[in-house]
C-alpha positions as CSV (number, residue, x, y, z in Angstrom):
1,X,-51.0,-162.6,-130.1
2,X,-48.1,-165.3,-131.0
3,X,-49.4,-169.2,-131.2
4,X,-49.0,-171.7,-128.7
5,X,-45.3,-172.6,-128.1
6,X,-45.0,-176.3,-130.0
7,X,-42.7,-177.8,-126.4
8,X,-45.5,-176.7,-123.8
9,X,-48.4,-179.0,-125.2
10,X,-49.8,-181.1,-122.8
11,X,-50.4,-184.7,-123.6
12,X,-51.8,-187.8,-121.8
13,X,-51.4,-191.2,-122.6
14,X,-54.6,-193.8,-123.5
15,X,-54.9,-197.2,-123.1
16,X,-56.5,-199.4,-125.6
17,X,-55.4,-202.7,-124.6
18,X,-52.8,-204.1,-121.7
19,X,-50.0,-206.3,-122.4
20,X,-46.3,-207.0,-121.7
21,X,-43.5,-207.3,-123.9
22,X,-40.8,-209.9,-124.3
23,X,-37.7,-208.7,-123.0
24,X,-35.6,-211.2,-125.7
25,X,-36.0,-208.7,-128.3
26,X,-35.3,-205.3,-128.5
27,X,-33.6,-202.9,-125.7
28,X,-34.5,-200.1,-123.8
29,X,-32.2,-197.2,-125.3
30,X,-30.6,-196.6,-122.0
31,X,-29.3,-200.3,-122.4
32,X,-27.7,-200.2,-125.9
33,X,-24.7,-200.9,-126.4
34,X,-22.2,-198.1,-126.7
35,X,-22.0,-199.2,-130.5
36,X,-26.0,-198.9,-130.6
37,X,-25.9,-196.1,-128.6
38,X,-23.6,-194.5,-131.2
39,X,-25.5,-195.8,-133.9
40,X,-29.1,-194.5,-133.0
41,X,-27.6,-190.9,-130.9
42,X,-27.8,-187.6,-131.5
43,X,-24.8,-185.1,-130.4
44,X,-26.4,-182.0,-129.5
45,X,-23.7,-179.6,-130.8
46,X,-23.3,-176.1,-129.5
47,X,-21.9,-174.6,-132.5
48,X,-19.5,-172.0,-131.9
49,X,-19.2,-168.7,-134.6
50,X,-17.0,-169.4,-137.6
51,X,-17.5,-172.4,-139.5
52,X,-20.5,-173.7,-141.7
53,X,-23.3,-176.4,-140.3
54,X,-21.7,-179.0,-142.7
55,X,-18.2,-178.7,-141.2
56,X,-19.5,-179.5,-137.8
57,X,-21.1,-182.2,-139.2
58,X,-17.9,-182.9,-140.6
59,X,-16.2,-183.3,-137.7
60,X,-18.3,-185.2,-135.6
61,X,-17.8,-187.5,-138.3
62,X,-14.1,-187.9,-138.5
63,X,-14.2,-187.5,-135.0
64,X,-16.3,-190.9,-134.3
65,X,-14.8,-192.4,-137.3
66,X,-18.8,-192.7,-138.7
67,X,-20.4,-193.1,-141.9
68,X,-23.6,-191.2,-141.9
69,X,-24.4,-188.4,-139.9
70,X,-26.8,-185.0,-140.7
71,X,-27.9,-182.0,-138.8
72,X,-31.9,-180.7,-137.9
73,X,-31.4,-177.1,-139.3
74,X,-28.7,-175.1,-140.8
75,X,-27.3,-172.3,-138.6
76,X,-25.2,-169.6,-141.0
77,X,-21.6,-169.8,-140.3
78,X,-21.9,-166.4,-137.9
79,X,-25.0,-167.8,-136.1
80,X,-24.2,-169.7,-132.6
81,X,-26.4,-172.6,-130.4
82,X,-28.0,-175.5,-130.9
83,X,-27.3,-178.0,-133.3
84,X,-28.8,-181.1,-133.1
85,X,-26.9,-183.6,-135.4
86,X,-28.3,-187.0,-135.8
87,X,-25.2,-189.8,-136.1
88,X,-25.8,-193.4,-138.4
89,X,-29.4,-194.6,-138.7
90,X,-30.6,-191.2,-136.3
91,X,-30.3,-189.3,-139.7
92,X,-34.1,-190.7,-139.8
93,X,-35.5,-188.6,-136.8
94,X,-33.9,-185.4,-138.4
95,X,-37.9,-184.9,-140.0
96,X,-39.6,-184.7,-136.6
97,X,-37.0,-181.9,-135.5
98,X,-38.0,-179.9,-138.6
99,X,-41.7,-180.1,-137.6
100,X,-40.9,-179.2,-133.9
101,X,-40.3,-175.3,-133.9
102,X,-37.0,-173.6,-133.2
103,X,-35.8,-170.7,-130.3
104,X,-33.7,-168.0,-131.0
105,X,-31.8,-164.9,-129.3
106,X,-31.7,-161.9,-131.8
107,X,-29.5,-158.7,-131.4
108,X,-31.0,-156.6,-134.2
109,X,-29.5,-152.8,-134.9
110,X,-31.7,-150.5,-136.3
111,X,-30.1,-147.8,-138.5
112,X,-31.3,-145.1,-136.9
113,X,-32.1,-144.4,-132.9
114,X,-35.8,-145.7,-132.4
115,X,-38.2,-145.7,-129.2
116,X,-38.3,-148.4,-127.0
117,X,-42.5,-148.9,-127.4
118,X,-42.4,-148.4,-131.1
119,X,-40.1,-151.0,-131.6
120,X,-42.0,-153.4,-129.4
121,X,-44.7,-152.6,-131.2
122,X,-43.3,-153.5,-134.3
123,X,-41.8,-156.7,-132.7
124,X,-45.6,-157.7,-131.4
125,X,-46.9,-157.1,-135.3
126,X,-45.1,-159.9,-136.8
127,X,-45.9,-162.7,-134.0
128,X,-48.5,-165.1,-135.7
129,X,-48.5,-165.8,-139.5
130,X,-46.0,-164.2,-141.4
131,X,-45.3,-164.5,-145.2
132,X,-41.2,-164.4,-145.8
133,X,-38.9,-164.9,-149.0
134,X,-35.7,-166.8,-148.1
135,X,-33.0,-164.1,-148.0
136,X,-30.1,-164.2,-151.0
137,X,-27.9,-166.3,-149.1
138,X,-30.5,-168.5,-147.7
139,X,-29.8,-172.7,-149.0
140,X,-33.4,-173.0,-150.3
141,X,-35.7,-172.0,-153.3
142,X,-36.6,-167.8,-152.9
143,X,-40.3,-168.8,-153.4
144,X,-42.4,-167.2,-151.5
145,X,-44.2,-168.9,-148.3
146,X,-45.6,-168.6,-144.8
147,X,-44.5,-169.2,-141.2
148,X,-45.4,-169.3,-137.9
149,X,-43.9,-167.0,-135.2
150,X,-45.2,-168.6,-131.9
151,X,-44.2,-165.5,-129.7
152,X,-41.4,-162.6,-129.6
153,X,-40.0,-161.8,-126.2
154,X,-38.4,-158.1,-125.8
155,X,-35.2,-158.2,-123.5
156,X,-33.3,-154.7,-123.3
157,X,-32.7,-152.0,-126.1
158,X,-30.8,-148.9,-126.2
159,X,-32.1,-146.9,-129.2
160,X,-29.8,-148.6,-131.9
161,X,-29.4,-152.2,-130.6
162,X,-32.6,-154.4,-129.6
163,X,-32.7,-157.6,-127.8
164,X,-35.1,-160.2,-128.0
165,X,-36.2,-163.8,-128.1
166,X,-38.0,-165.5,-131.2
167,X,-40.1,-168.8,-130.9
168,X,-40.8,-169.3,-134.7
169,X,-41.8,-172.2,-137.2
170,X,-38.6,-173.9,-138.9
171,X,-37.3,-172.3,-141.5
172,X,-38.4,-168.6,-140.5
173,X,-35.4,-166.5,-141.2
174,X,-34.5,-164.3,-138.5
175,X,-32.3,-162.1,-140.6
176,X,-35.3,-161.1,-143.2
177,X,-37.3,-160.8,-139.8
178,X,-34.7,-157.8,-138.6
179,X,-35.2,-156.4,-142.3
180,X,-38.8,-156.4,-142.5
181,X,-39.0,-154.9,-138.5
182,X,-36.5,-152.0,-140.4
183,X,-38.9,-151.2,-143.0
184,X,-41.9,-150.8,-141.1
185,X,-39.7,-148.6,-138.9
186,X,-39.1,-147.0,-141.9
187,X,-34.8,-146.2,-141.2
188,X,-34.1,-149.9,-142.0
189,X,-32.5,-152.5,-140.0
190,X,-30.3,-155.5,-139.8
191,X,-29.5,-159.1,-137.7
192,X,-26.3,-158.5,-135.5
193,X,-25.9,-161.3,-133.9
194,X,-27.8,-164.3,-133.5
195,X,-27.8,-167.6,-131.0
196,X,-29.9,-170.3,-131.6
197,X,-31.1,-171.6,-127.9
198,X,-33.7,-174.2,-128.8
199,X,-34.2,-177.0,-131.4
200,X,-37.6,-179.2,-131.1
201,X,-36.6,-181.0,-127.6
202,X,-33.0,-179.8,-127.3
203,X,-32.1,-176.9,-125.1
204,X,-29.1,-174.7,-124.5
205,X,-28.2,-177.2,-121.2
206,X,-28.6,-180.0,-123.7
207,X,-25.9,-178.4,-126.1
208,X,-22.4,-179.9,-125.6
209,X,-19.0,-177.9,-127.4
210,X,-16.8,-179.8,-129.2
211,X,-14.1,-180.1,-127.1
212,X,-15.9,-181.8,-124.5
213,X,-16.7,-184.4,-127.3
214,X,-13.2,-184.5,-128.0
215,X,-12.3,-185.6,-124.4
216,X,-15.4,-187.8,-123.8
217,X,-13.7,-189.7,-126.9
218,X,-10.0,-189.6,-125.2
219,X,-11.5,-190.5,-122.3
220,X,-13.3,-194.0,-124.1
221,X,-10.5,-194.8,-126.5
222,X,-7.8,-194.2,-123.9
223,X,-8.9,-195.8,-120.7
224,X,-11.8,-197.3,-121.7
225,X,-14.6,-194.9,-120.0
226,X,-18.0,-194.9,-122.1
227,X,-19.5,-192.6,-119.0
228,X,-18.8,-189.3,-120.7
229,X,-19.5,-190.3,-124.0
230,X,-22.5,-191.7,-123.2
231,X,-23.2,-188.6,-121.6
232,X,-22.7,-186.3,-124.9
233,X,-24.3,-188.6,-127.3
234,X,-28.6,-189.1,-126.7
235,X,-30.4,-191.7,-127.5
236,X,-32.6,-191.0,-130.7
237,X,-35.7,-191.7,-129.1
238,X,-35.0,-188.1,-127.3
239,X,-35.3,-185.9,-130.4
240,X,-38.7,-187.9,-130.8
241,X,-39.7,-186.3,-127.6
242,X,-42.3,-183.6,-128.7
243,X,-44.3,-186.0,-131.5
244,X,-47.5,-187.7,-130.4
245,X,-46.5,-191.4,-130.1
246,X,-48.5,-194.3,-130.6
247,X,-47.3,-198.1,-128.5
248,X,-47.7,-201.4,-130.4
249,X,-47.7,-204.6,-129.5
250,X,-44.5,-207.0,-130.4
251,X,-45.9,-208.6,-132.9
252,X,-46.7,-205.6,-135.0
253,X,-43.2,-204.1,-134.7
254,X,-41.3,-206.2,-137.1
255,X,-44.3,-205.0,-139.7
256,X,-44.3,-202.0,-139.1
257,X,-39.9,-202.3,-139.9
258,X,-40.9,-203.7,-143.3
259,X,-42.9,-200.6,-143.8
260,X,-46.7,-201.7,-143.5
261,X,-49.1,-199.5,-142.5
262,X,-50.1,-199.8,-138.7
263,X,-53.3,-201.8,-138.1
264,X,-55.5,-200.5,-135.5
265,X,-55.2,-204.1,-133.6
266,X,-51.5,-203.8,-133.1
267,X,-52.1,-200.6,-131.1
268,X,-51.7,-200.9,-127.1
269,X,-51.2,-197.0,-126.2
270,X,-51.8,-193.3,-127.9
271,X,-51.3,-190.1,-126.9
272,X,-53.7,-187.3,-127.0
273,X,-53.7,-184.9,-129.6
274,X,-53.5,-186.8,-132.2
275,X,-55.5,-185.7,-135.2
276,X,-56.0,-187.3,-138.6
277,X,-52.1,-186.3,-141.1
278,X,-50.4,-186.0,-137.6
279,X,-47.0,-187.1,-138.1
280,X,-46.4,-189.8,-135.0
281,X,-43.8,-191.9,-133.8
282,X,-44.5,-195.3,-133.6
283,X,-42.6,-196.9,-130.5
284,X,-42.4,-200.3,-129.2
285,X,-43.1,-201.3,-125.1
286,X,-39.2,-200.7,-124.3
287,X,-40.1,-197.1,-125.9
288,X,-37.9,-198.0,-128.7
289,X,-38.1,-195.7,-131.9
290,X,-39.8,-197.5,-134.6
291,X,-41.1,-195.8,-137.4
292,X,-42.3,-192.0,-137.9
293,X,-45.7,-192.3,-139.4
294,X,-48.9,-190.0,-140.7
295,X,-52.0,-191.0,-138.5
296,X,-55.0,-192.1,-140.4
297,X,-57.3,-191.2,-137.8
298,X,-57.7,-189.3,-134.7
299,X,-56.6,-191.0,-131.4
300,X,-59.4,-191.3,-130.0
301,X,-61.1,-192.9,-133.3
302,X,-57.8,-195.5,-132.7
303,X,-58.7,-196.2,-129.1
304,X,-62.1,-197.2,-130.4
305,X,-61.8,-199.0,-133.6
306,X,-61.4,-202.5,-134.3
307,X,-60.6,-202.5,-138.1
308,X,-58.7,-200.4,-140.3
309,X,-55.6,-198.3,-140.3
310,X,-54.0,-196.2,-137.6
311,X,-51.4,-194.8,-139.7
312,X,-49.0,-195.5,-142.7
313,X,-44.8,-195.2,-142.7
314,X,-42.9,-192.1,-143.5
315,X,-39.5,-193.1,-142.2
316,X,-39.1,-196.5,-141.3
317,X,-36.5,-196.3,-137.5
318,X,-35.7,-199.7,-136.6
319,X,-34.3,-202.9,-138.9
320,X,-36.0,-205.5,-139.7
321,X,-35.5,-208.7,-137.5
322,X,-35.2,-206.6,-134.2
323,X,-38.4,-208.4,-132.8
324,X,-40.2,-211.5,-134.3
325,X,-41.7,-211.8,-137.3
326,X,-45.6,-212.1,-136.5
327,X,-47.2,-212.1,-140.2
């Protein structure tokens, strides 16, 4: 049986303590600026066949005339779908993407004709645990390692080309997965085509081409209409989405920006399933992005305690001098 699907957990929110924040600092994302807006988005690109993850990257660059921008998962230059691209100080959040599982749509041909139930049979033996060496062409070290496929959906076959879906870890390489389901079949096989359709948070009706980004900027540079491109770029604090988030207070934000640990006193809010090493994001009362962080504890040990540490930076989100100083 696959795992359980990273997107469909469940979480509540706890309450450890009741208070308001001052509306002087900070922003709600949805009221940034279009500059801030710009400046902690994401464009959710829908990348068509052809050209490499870095040259999209590219030119959403030149494109927004930006300094800094940098994608949450390569896709080969053949491969289509989702890719999330994080623009300016968003380049941050691109972590909690790779921790947040990844959707695709295989077409795999087998090289020879194959039943229908054997090859779902096959398909079912590699949900779960897997152990997979990058392929040749693959961008990382061929060490090696394990993954997680969370579930394998079977669409349509027709004895030499099989459809499915794959839920699956980041970084599991669908190509070696078509070569391994080939060798257990025993006549070999091989990735035809492949669509990425989900990316942490981001969905296929969250993907935008590049051509509507082209006119959303026409649109803002030529009469002045931010709509659109407001529209196409998300705030950051969307690709935070599926991490367990903890609420501070406003006088532990500007701390936290200088990258201190998180005191369990400057913690209003958590959400379940938290555990201790959970990677969280830290987010102010406006549900501001502030820091990603490792917990130190369980949540509820943080609803309970009075002393000690909640959790310690990774990735520090928001500058310094966006609320108070309180220290």
């Amino acid at each position: 049986m696959g795992a359980g699907l990273p997107w469909d957990v469940s979480r509540t929110v706890m309450v450890r303590a009741e208070e308001e924040t001052d509306p002087s600092f900070g922003s709600p994302p949805d009221q940034r600026s279009l500059q801030q807006h710009m400046r902690y988005g994401f464009f959710v690109a829908d990348k068509p066949a052809g050209p490499t993850s870095h040259e999209v990257v590219a030119w959403v660059k030149r494109l927004l005339e930006l300094d800094r921008a940098g994608h949450g998962g390569t896709l080969d230059p053949n491969v289509t779908g989702i890719l999330p691209i994080g623009l300016q100080e968003s380049t941050k959040v691109v972590q909690a993407l790779l921790e947040s599982g990844k959707e695709y749509v295989c077409a795999m041909r087998t090289h020879g004709d194959e039943e229908e139930p054997r090859v779902l049979e096959t398909l079912k033996l590699f949900e779960g645990e897997i152990f997979q060496r990058p392929p040749v062409r693959s961008s990382v070290r061929r060490r090696l390692r394990t993954r997680t496929i969370y579930r394998i959906d079977y669409l349509e076959g027709d004895g030499r080309n099989w459809l499915f879906r794959v839920a699956c870890q980041s970084g599991t390489y669908i190509r070696k997965l078509c070569y391994d389901v080939g060798e257990l079949l025993g006549a070999g096989a091989h990735m035809h085509e492949l669509r990425r359709t989900r990316s942490g948070p981001f969905v296929e009706g969250d993907a935008v081409t590049m051509f509507d980004l082209v006119d959303a900027i026409d649109l803002w540079r030529g009469e002045g209409d931010e709509a659109p491109l407001r529209r196409v770029i998300r705030p950051m604090e969307d690709a935070l989405s599926l991490q367990p988030k903890i609420w501070v207070r406003d006088s532990a934000v500007d701390a936290v920006c200088t990258g201190a640990s998180l005191a369990m006193p400057g913690v209003l809010r958590v959400e379940s399933g938290i555990s201790e090493g959970s990677l969280v994001a830290v987010m102010t009362l406006k549900h501001e992005g502030v820091a990603l962080m490792r917990a130190e504890a369980s949540g509820d040990e943080i609803l309970e305690s009075e002393h000690g540490i909640a959790a310690r930076p990774v990735r520090v989100l928001m500058p310094r001098g966006t609320y108070p100083r309180a220290w």
